[in-house]
C-alpha positions in Angstrom: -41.3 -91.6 75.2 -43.0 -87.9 75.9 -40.1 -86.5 75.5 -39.3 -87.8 72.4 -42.6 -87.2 71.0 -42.5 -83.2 72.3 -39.5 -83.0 70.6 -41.0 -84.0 67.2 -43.7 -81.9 67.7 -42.7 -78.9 69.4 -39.2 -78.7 68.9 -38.0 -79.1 65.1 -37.4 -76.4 63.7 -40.3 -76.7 61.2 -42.9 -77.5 63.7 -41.7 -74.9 65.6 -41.9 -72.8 62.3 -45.6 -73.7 61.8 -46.1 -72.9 65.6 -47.4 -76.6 65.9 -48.5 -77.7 69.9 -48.8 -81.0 71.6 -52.1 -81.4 73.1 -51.6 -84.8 73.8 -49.5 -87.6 73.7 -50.4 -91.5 74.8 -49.3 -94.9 73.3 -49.5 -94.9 69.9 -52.2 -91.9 70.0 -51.2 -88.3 69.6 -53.2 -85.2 69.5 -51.4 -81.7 68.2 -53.0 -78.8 67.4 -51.9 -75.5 64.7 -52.1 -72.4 65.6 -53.9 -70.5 62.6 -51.4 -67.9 61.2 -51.7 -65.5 58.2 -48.6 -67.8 56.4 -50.5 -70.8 56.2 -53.0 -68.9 53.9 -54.8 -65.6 53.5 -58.3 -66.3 55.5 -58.0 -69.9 55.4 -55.5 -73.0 56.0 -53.6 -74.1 53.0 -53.4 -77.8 51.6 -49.5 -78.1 52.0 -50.0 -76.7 55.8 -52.9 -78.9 56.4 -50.2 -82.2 55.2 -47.2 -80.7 57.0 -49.4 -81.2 60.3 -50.9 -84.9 58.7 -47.3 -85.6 58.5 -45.5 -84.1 62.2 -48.5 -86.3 63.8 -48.3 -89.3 62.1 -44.2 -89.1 63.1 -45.6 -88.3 66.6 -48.0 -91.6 66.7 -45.1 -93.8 65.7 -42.8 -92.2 68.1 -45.1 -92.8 70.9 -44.4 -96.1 72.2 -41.8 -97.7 74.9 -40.4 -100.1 71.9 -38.4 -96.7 70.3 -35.9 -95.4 71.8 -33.7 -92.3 71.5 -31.6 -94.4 68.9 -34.1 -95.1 66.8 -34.8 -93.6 63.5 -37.7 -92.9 61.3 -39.2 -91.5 58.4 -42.4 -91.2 56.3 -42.5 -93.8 53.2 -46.0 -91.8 51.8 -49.8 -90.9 52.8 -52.5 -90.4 50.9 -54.8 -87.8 52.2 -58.6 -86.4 51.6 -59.6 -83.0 52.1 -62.7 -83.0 53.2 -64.0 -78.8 53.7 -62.2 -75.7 53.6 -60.3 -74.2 56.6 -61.0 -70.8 56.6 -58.7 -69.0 59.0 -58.7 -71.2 62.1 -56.9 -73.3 64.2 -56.9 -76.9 63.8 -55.9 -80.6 65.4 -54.8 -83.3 64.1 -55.4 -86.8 66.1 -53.0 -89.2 65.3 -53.7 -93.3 65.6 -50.8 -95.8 65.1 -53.5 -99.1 62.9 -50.9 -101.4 62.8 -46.9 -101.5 63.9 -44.9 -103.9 62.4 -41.2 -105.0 62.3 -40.4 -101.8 60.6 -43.4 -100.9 58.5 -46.1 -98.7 60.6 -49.2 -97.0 59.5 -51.4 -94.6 61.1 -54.7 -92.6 60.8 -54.5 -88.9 61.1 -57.9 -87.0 61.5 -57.7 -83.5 60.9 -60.5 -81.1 62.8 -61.6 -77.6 63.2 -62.6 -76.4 66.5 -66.0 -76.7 65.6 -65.0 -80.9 65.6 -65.8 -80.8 61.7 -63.3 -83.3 60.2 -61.7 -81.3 57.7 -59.3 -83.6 55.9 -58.7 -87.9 56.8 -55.1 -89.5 55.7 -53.6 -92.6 56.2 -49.4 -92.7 56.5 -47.1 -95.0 56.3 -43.5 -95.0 58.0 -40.5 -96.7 58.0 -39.1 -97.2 62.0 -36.2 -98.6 62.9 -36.1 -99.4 66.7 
């Protein structure tokens, strides 16, 4: 399962493009942090980085869990997300919880924070995971 989950996080080319780290990784729960970076907006976190990381964690969440399996394949139906206060040039988490797995049908809460544990932005995603 950790390994699985690393992968998504760490080891896509994308997240490895946004410089995006797993801090942590349990059933159904997964916290990941990014790296603030000059790319992702002049003196402050852009709105597309921000989902990006909503989204690798979500995928993360669902991934952690013994029921999927190295065959199994996933991906994001939609979220809806609320930005809640501006990022200005800082790293942030994102903290991941799977609300309810179904037979294929998942969703999840993403909380996005800066380091001063402000919730910056809240999203709920749904996903489509074939185990």
């Amino acid at each position: 399962m950790l390994e699985q989950v690393k992968e998504l996080a760490e080891e896509f080319r994308f997240s490895q493009h946004l410089g995006v780290k797993l801090v942590l990784a349990e059933t159904d729960r997964v916290i990941l942090q990014l790296p603030y970076n000059e790319y992702l907006g002049v003196d402050r976190v852009g709105g597309g980085a921000i989902s990006a990381l909503v989204d690798i964690a979500a995928s993360c969440a669902f991934w952690s869990n013994d029921s999927v399996s190295i065959d199994s394949r996933g991906a994001t139906i939609g979220f809806t997300i609320n930005f809640l206060r501006l990022v200005t040039g800082e790293d942030i988490w994102a903290t991941s919880t799977v609300r309810r797995r179904g037979g294929s049908i998942c969703v999840a809460d993403v909380s996005v924070r800066n380091r001063d544990g402000e919730e910056v932005a809240i999203a709920v995603v749904t996903y489509k995971l074939s185990t």
